[in-house]
N, C-alpha and C positions, 0 to 999 in steps of 0.2 A: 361565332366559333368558326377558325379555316380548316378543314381536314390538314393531316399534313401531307406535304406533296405535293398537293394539286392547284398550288398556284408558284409562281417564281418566290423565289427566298425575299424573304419580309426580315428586318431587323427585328432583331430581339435584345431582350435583357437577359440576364441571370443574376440570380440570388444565392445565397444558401442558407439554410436553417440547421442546426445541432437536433439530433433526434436523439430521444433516450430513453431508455428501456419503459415498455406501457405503451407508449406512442402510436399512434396507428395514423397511418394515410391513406387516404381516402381519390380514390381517382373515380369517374364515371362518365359515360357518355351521352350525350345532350338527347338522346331516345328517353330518357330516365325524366330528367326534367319538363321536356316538350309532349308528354305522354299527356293525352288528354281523358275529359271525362266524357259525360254522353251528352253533355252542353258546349264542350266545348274549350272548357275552361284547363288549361296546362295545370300540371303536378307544381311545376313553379322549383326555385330555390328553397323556399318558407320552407317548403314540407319536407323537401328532401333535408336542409340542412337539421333540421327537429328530428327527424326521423336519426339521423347519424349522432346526434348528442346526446339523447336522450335514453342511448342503448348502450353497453359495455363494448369498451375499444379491443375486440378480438374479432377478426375479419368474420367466421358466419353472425356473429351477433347483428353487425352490421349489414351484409348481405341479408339476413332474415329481417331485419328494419324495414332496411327500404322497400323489399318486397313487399312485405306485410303493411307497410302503410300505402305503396304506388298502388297494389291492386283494390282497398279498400276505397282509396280514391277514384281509380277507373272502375270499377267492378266486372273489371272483365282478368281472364287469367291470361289472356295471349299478351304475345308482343307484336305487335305492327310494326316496329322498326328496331332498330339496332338497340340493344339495352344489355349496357356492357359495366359492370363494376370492378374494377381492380383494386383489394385491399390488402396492403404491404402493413406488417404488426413487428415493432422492433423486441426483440426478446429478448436479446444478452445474451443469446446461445451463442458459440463459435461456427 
């Protein structure tokens, strides 16, 4: 993962996807993933991506996910580093 900014401009792609109402997306940063345990062992993708499917697509359900499963996994309640979730939930409202 490059932060953005902090290196000269890299080529990129772009895509696009159709989003539709229910939809929710899901952003987060690598604090979230790289979060360890008292061994040592990372939270990982596995648990994040389980933790975001396996709970109802409206942004606190999800925020309450990952929390409730990163901290079971660490068992601790702090953050040691940057641990940032951004969830965008498409509505149909105007």
């Amino acid at each position: 993962t490059v932060p953005l900014g902090s290196i000269d401009p890299m080529p990129a792609e772009s895509s696009s996807i159709k989003l539709e109402v229910g939809d929710c997306v899901v952003m987060y940063t690598d604090g979230i993933t790289e979060a360890m345990n008292h061994t040592r062992e990372m939270y990982g993708m596995e648990r994040f991506d389980r933790s975001v499917m396996e709970c109802e697509p409206e942004p606190q359900a999800v925020i309450d996910a990952v929390h409730s499963s990163l901290f079971a996994f660490t068992k601790v309640m702090d953050r040691v580093a940057d641990q940032t979730l951004l969830i965008m939930h498409v509505t149909g409202e105007d």
